[in-house]
Structure formats: structure tokens, C-alpha cells
C-alpha positions in Angstrom: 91.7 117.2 95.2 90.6 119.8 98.2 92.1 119.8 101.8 90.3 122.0 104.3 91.8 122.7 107.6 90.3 124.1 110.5 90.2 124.0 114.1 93.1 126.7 115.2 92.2 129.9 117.5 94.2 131.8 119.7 95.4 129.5 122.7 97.6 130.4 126.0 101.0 128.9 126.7 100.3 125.2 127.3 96.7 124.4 126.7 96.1 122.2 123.9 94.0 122.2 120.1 93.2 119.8 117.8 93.2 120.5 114.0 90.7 118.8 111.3 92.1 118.0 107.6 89.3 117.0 105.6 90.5 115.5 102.3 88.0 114.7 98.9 88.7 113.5 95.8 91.3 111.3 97.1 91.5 108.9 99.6 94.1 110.1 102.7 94.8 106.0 103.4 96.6 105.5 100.1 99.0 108.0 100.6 101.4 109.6 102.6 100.6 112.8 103.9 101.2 115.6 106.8 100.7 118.5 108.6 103.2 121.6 108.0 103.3 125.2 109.5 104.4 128.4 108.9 105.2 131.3 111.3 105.4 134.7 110.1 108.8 136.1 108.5 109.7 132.0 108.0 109.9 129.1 105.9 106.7 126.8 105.8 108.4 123.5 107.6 106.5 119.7 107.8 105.8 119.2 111.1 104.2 115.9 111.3 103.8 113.2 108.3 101.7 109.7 108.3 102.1 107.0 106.0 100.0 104.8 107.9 99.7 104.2 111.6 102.5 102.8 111.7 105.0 104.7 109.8 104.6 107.9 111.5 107.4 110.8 111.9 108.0 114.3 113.8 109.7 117.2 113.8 112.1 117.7 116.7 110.5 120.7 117.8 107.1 119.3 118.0 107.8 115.2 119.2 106.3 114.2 121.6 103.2 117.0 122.3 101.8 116.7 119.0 100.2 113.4 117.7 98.8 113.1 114.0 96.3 110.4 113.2 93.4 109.8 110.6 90.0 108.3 110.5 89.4 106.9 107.2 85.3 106.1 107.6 85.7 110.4 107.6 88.8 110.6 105.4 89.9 113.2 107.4 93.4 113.8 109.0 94.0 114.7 112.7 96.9 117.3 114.4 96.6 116.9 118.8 98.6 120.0 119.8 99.3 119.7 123.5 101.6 121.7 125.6 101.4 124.6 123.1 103.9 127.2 123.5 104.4 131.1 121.8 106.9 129.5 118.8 104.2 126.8 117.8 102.3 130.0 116.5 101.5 129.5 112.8 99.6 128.6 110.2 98.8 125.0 109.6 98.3 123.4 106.5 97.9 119.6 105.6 99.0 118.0 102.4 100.4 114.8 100.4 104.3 114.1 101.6 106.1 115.7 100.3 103.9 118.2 99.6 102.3 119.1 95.9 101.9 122.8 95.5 98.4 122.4 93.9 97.3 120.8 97.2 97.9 123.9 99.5 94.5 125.0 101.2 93.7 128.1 102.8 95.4 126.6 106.5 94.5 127.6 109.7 96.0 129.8 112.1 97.1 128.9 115.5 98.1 131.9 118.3 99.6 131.1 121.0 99.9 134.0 123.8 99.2 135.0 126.6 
């Protein structure tokens, strides 16, 4: 099982991203999984978890300007950031839901600043 995220960079207050989980040696579809973060000098939290597209869930902070969604002919998971403000920056991770600690890739970090 590898996850490999990418797509962060160093964004100002209110543009948007869009982060890339590609999954192998499983296949994303037959399980739940999600998209977590953590800032510095904090917990890593779940931010966003799919189970399929439609049994999808949020964290408070994050509803409604972020949208997670999967294309299974790449088996690769999605993250649409929009509205991105300063305490959105972290590091982002996918894995299963809930998560297994063997599954944890490298992540990719997300700035937001101006």
C-alpha cells in the first residue's frame, strides 16, 4: 500500500489548490478514506473523509470551501481547497478512515500567507 500526495505550495489568503492522493496496491473505491492535516505545534486532525460519493463528511472548519472526490479509472483521491485562509496552513496527508499508521506518506505542505 503507498499513498503519494502532492499538489500544495505556498498560496495567499483566499486563492484556491487542489491536492492529488495517488493510491497503489489497493483500490481507493473499496474503502473509506480521507484527507487529514497538521499545522505546526498541533495535533494531525481528519479534515475530509469519503466513503463513496455519496457518504461524504467535513470538518467544521473546512465545510463548505473544501470538496473531496476520487476518480477510480486513476485511483487517485482529490482535496479542492478554495477560499484558503492563514489557519488552513499544514501539511496534508491522505489515508484509509480512520487512519492506519503504516499508511502515512510523506504529505504535502500547504502555506497560506500573504
Amino acid at each position: 500500500v503507498q499513498l503519494v500526495e502532492s499538489g500544495g505550495g505556498l498560496v495567499q489568503p483566499g486563492e484556491s489548490l487542489r491536492l492529488s492522493c495517488a493510491a497503489s496496491g489497493f483500490t481507493l473505491g473499496d474503502y473509506a478514506v480521507g484527507w487529514f492535516r497538521q499545522a505546526p505545534g498541533k495535533e494531525r486532525e481528519g479534515v475530509a473523509r469519503m466513503r463513496s460519493p455519496g457518504f461524504i463528511s467535513y470538518a467544521e472548519s473546512v465545510k463548505g470551501r473544501f470538496t473531496i472526490s476520487r476518480d477510480s479509472a486513476k485511483n487517485t483521491l482529490y482535496l479542492q481547497m478554495n477560499s484558503l485562509q492563514p489557519e488552513d496552513t499544514a501539511v496534508y496527508y491522505c489515508n484509509g478512515w480512520p487512519p492506519r499508521d503504516a499508511s502515512w506518506g510523506q504529505g504535502t505542505q500547504v502555506t497560506v500567507s500573504s
